[in-house]
C-alpha positions as CSV (number, residue, x, y, z in Angstrom):
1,X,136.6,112.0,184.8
2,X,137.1,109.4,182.2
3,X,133.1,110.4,181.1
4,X,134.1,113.7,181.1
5,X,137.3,113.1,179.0
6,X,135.2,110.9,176.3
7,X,132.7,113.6,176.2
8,X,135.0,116.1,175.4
9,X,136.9,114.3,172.4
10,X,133.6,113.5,171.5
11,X,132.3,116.9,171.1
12,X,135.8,118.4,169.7
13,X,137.7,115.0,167.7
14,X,136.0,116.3,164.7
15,X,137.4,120.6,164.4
16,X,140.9,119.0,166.2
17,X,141.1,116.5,163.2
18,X,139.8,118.8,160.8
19,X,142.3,121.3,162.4
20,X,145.6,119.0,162.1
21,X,144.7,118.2,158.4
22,X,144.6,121.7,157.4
23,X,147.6,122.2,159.5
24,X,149.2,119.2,157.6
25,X,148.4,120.3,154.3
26,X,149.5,124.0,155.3
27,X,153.2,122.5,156.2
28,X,153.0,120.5,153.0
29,X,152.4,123.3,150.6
30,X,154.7,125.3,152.4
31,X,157.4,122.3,151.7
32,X,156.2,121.9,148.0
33,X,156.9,125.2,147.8
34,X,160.2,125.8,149.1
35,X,161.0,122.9,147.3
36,X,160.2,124.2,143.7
37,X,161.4,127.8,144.8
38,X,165.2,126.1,145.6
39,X,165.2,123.9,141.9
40,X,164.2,127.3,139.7
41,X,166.7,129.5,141.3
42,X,169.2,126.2,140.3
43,X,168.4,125.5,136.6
44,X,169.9,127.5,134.1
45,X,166.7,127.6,131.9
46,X,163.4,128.1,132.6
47,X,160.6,125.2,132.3
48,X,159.0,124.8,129.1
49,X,155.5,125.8,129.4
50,X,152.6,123.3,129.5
51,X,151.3,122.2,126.0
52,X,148.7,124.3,125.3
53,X,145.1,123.1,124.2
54,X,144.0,124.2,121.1
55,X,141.1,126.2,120.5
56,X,138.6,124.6,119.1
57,X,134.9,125.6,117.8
58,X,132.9,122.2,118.7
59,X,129.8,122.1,121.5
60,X,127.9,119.4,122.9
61,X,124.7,119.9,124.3
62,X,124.7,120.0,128.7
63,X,121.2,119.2,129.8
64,X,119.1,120.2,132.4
65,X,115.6,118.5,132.6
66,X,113.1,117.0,130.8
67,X,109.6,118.4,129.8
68,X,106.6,117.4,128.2
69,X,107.3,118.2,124.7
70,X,104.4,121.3,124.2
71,X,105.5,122.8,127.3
72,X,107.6,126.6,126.8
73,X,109.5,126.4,130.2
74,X,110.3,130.1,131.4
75,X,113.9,130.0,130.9
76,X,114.4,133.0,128.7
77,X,115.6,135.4,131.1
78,X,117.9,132.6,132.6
79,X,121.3,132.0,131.3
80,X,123.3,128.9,130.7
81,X,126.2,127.5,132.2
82,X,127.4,129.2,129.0
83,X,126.4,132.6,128.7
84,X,126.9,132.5,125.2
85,X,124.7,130.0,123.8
86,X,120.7,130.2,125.1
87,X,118.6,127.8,126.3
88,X,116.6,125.8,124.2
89,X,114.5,122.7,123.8
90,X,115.2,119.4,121.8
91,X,112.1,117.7,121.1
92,X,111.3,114.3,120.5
93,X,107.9,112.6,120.1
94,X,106.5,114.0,123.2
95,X,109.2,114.7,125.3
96,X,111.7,117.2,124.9
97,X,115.1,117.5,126.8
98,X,115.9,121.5,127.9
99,X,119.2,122.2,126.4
100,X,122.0,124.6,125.9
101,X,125.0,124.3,124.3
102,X,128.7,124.1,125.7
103,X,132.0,124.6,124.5
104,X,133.9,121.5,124.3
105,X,137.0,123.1,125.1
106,X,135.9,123.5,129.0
107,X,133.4,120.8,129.2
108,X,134.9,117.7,126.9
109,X,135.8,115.3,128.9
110,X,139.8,116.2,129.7
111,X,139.0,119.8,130.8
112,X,135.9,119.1,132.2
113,X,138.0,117.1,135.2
114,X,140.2,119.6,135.6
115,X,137.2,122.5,135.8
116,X,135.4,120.0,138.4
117,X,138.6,120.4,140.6
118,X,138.0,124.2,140.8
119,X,135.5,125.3,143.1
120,X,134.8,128.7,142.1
121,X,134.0,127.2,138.6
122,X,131.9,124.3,140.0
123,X,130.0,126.9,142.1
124,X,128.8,129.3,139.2
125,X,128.1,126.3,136.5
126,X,126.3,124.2,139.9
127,X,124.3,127.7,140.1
128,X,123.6,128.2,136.6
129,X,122.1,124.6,136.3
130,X,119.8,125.3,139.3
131,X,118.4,128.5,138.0
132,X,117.7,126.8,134.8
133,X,115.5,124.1,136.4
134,X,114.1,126.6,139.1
135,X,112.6,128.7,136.4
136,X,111.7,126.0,134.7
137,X,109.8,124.2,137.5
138,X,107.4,127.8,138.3
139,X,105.8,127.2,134.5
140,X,105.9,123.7,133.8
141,X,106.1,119.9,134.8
142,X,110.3,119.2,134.9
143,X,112.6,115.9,135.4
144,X,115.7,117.6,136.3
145,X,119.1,115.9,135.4
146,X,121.9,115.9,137.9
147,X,124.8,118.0,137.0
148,X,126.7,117.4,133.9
149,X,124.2,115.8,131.7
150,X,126.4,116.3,128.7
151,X,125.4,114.4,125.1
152,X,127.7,114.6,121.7
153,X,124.6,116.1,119.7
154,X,121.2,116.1,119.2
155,X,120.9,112.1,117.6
156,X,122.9,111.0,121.5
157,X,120.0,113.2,123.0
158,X,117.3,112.0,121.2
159,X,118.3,108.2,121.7
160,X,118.5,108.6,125.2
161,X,115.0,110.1,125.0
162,X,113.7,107.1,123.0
163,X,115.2,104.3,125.1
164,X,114.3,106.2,128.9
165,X,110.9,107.3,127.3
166,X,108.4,104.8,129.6
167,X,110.4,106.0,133.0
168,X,110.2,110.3,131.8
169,X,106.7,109.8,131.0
170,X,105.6,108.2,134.3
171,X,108.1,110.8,136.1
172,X,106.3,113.1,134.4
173,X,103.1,112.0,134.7
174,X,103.7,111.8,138.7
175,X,105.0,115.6,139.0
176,X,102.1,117.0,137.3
177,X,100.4,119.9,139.3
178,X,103.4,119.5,142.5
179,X,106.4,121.3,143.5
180,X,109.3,120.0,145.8
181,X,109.3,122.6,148.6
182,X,111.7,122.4,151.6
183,X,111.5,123.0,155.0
184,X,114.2,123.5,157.7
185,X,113.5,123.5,161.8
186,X,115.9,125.6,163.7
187,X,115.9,126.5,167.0
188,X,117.5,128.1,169.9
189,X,120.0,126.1,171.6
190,X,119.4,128.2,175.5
191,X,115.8,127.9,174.8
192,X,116.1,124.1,174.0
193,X,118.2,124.0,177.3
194,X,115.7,125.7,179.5
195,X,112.6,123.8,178.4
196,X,114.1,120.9,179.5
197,X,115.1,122.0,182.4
198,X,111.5,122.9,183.2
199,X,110.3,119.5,181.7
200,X,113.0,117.3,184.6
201,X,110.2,117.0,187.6
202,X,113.3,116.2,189.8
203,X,115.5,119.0,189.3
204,X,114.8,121.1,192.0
205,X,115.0,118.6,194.3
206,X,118.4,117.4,192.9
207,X,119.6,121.5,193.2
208,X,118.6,121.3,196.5
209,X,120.8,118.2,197.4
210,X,124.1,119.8,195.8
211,X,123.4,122.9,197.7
212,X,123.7,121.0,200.6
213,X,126.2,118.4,199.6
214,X,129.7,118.5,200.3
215,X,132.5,119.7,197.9
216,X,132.5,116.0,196.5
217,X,128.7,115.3,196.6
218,X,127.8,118.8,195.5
219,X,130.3,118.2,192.0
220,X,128.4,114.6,191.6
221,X,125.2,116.0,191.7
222,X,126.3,119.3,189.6
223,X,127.1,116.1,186.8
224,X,124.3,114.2,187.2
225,X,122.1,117.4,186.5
226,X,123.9,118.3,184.0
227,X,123.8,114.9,182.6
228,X,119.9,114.7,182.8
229,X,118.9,118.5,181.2
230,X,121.4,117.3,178.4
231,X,119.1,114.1,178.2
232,X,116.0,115.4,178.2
233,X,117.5,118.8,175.5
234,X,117.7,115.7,173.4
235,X,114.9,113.8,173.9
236,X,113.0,117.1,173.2
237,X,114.4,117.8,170.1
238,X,113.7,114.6,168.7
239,X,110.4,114.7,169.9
240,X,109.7,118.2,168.7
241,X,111.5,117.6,165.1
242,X,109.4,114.2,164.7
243,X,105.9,115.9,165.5
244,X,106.7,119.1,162.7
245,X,107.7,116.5,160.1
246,X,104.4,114.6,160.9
247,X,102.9,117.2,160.7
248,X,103.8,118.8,157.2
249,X,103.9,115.0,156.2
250,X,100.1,114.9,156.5
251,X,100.1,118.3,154.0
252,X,102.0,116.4,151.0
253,X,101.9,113.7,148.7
254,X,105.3,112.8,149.9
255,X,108.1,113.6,151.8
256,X,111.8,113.0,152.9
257,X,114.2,114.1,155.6
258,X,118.3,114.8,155.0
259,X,120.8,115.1,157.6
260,X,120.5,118.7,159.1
261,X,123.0,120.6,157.1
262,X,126.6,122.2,158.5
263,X,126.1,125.7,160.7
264,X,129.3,126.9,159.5
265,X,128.8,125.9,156.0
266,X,124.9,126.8,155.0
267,X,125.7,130.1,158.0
268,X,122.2,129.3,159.3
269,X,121.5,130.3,163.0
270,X,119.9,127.9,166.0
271,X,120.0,124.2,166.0
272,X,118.8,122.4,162.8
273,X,116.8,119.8,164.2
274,X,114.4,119.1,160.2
275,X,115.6,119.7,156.9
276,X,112.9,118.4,155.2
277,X,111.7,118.2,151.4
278,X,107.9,117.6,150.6
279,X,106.4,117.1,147.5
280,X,103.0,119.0,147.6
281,X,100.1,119.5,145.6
282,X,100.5,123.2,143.9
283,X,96.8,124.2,144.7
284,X,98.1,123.3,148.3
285,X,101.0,125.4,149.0
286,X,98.8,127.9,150.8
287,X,98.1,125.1,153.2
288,X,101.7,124.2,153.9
289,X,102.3,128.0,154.3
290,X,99.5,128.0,157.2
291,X,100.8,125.1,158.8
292,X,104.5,125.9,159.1
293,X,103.4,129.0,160.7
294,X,101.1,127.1,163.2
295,X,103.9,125.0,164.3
296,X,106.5,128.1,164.3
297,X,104.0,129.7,166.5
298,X,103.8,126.4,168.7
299,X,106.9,126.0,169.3
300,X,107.5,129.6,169.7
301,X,109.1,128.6,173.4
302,X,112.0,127.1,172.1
303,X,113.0,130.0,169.8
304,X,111.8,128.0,167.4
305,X,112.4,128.7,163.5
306,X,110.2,127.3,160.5
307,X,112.4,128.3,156.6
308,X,109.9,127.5,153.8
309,X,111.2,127.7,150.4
310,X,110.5,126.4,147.3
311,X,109.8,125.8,144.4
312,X,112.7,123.3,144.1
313,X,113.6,121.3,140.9
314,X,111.9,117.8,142.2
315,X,115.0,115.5,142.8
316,X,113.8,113.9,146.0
317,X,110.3,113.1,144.2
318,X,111.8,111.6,140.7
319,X,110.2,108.4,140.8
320,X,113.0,105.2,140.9
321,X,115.4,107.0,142.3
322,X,116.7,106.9,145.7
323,X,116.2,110.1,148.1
């Protein structure tokens, strides 16, 4: 029983912990709120409003990637995380840093953390920056810069240009002519069950024995089953998500593996046994397309599920920096 018990708060600790802090946070706001409700009804003014920023004209430059100089990135049909200022490119020597300009009044530094604390704004400028680099990357050769690149002006740009020039070229030089694309593995958790079922050479025999067990023999042997089909469901999976990462491995220059993402936040279906990113010659995408459909068709059994998509903006493949 004890198993049983640690198997249990195993499987659940995580929603009941994630359940009590929501919970928690509920009763807090709820106290925080009946709280401020009780002290307004008891002054006899109202609270002065916050100060007010002022509005101001000023822009700094929030940048995406960087491209070889001569390079026209198709970008013109993209907007900004400002819609009101196009993207553009800052050269310098032969590099040039894809640009558009901001309004310091929401991304200077003091309202900038206060913007990052809003999801629904982090979301659309998190978007905006990816469809930047995206359409970028289907033209040209890109660096992409993680989110919130931001420089005073042009002369801060163009320094950081000038003293990172050596790594960007050699970046550059090792992205030419590849695209990231990514690859997830997802499969059907009854199917998963069921091949291993058939794969355990002893089950039958160890169904027969609880059939003819008594009430306390049958419920031992009803566990151990259990216990072995759960086993082997694992074993398999590993097994089965180590061969299709071999395997589109041996199609790419490179390649790197992330921890399968969230069901209930991405709102895929199936098991996520691979999510994957290869880097991957461009004349050679064909070939990655033909394999990921040999290996969803060979692993068809298992319900099994190959999502190709790409091309990314290269983060995993920028080289010196850590996947």
């Amino acid at each position: 029983m004890a198993d049983a018990l640690r198997r249990w708060a195993a499987g659940r600790a995580p929603d009941l912990v994630a359940r009590a802090e929501a919970e928690a946070v509920a009763a807090l706001r709820d106290a925080l709120l009946e709280a401020a409700v009780a002290e307004r009804r008891t002054r006899e003014k109202p609270a002065a409003p916050p100060p007010r920023r002022e509005k101001s004209a000023a822009t700094a430059l929030w940048t995406y990637g960087v491209v070889p100089a001569g390079a026209a990135p198709a970008t013109s049909e993209v907007q900004g995380v400002d819609p009101a200022h196009p993207v553009e490119l800052v050269r310098d020597g032969d590099l040039a840093a894809l640009v558009s300009r901001v309004p310091l009044d929401e991304f200077g530094a003091e309202p900038l953390r206060d913007n990052l604390n809003d999801l629904a704004w982090l979301e659309r400028v998190a978007r905006a920056h990816e469809l930047v680099l995206e359409a970028a990357v289907t033209t040209t050769t890109c660096v992409p810069l993680r989110l919130c690149t931001i420089y005073e002006g042009e002369e801060r740009l163009r320094a950081m240009l000038g003293r990172e020039r050596a790594s960007l070229a050699h970046a550059l030089n090792h992205l030419e002519g590849r695209q990231e694309w990514a690859v997830k593995l997802l499969v059907d958790a009854e199917a998963l069950t069921a091949a291993a079922r058939v794969l355990s050479d002893d089950l039958p025999e160890l169904e027969d024995g609880a059939r003819g067990s008594t009430e306390g023999g049958a419920y031992m042997l009803r566990r151990r089953i259990d216990r072995q089909v759960r086993d082997r469901a694992t074993a398999l999976a590993v097994d089965t998500a180590e061969e299709v990462h071999a395997r589109l491995e041996a199609a790419a220059v490179d390649a790197v593996t992330r921890p399968p993402q969230n069901r209930e936040l991405s709102g895929h279906e199936g098991d996520m046994l691979l999510n994957g990113s290869y880097l991957v010659e461009a004349d050679r995408v064909d070939d990655l397309r033909a394999v990921v459909a040999e290996l969803e068709r060979e692993h068809g059994t298992l319900g099994a599920r190959l999502e190709l998509s790409g091309p990314w903006p290269p983060y995993n493949f920028v080289p010196g920096t850590a996947p």
